[in-house]
C-alpha positions in Angstrom: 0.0 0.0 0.0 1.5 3.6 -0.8 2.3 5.9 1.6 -0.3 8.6 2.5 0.0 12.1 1.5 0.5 14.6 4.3 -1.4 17.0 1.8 -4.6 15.9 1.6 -7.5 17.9 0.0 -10.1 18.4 2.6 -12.9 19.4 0.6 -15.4 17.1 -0.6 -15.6 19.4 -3.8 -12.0 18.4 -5.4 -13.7 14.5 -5.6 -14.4 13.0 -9.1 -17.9 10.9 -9.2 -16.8 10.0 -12.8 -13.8 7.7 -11.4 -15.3 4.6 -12.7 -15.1 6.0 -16.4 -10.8 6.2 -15.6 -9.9 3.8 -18.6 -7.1 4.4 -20.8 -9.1 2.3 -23.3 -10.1 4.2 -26.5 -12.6 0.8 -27.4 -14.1 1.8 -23.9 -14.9 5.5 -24.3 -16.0 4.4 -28.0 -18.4 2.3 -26.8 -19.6 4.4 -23.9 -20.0 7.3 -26.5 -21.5 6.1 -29.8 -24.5 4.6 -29.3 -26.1 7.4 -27.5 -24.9 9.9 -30.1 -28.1 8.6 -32.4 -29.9 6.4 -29.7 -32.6 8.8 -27.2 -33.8 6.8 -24.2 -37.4 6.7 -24.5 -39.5 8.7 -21.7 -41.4 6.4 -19.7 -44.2 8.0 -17.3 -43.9 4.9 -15.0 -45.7 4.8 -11.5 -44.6 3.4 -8.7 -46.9 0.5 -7.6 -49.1 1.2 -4.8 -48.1 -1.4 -1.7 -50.7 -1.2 1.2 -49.9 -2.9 4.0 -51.6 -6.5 4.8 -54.3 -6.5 7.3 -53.4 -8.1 10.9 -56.0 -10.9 10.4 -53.8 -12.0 7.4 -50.2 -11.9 9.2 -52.0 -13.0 12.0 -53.2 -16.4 9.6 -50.0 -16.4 7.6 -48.2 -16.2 10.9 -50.5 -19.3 12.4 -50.5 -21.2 9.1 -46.6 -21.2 9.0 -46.9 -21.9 12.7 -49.0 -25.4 12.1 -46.5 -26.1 9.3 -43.7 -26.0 11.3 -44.8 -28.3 14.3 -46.9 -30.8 12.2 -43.6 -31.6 10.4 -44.0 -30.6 6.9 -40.4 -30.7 6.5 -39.5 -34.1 7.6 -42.6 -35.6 5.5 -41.7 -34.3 2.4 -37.6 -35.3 2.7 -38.4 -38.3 4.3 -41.9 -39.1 2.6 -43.1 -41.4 5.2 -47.0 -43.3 4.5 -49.8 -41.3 5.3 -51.0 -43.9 8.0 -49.5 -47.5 9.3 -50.7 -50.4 9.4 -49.9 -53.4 12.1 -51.3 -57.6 12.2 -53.0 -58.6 14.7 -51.8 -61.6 16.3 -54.8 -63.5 17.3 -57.4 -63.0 14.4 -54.7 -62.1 12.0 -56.5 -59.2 10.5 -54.8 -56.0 9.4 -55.4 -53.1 11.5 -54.9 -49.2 10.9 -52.4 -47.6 13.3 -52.2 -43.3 13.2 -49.2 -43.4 15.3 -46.0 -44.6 15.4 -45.1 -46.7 18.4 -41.5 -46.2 20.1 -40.0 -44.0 17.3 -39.8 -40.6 19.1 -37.7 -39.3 15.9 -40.2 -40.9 13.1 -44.1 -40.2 12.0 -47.0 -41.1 9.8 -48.0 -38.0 8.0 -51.5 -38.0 9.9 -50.0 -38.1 13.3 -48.0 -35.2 12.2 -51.0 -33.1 11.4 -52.9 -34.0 14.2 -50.5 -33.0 16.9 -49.6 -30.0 15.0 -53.8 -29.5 15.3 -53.4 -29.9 19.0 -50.4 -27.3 18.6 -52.8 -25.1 16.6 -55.7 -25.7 19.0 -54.1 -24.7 22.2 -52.4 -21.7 20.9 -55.7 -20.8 19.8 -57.2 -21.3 23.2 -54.6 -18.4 24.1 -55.8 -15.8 22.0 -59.3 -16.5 23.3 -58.4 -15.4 26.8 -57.0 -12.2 25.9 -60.4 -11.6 23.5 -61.7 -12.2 26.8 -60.0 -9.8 28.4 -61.2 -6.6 26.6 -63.3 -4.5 28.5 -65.1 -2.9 25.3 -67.0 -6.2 25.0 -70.5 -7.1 26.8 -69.5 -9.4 29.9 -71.3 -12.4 27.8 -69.0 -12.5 25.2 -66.3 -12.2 27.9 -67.6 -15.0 29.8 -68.2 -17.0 26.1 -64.9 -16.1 25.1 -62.5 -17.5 28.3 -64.8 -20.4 28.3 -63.7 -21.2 24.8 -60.5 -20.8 25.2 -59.8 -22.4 28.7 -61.8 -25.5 26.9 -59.1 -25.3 23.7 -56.1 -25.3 25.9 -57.6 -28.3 28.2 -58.2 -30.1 25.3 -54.9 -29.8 23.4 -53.5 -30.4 26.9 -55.4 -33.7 26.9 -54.8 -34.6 23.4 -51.1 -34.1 23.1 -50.7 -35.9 26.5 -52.5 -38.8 25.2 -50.3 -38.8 21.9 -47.7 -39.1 23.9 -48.7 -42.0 25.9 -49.7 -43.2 22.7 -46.2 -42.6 21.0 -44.0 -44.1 24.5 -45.4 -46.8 25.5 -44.9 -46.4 29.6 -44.5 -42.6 29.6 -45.8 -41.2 32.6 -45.2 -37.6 32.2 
């Protein structure tokens, strides 16, 4: 790297904006020249599109759709593309039986057992934003009163559900 000058210009005035154009090419300034001698750029009246903002109902669903995507294990199903549902033989009659879930695999599901626990996800996050609807103090004490019930119902049932999955999914789990 060169030295630095002691004398430096310290005005912003003595600085060339054309620096990029510093070529000792004559087939560079040719070019950079001749077609606009007899080309015009036409004059466009463009307008700039008008962007409005989303409404929150629509991040909120975006938000909750990418939400139930995430936890129902959209990922795994489509790298791993496991079968929608199982199936296991019973051992005394010998007939085939449906199963939804996965027994003793912690790290492996059927698609529907995906979606289902990513439902009870869903549900229970749900049951949340029904408590703090029931929280305004704008709405009639009804609504209030429909509106907790609802979503203290949501969260025990998710609760219920997703426990039972799991009981389901480990045999012997307690928790």
């Amino acid at each position: 790297m060169p030295p630095k000058s002691e004398t430096q210009p310290s005005s912003a005035a003595t600085v060339r904006p054309d620096h990029v154009y510093d070529s000792i090419d004559p087939i560079f300034h040719l070019l950079r020249i001749l077609p606009f001698s007899f080309l015009r750029p036409p004059r466009l009246r463009l307008k700039l599109p008008n962007l409005t903002l989303p409404s929150a109902m629509t991040v909120y669903s975006l938000i909750l759709l990418t939400y139930f995507m995430v936890v129902s294990g959209i990922v795994y199903d489509v790298i791993v593309e496991p079968p929608g549902i199982g199936s296991t033989q019973d051992r005394f009659t010998g007939s085939v039986r449906p199963v939804v879930f996965l027994p003793g695999r912690v790290n492996g599901q059927y698609i529907i057992e995906g979606l289902s626990s990513g439902f009870m996800f869903v549900l229970g996050g749900f049951g949340i934003v029904l408590l703090d609807l029931a929280l305004d103090k704008n709405r009639a004490k009804s609504v209030k009163v429909s509106f907790a019930s609802a979503g203290v119902a949501s969260i025990v049932i998710s609760y219920v559900m997703s426990m039972l999955f799991i009981r389901i999914k480990i045999p012997g789990y307690l928790g």
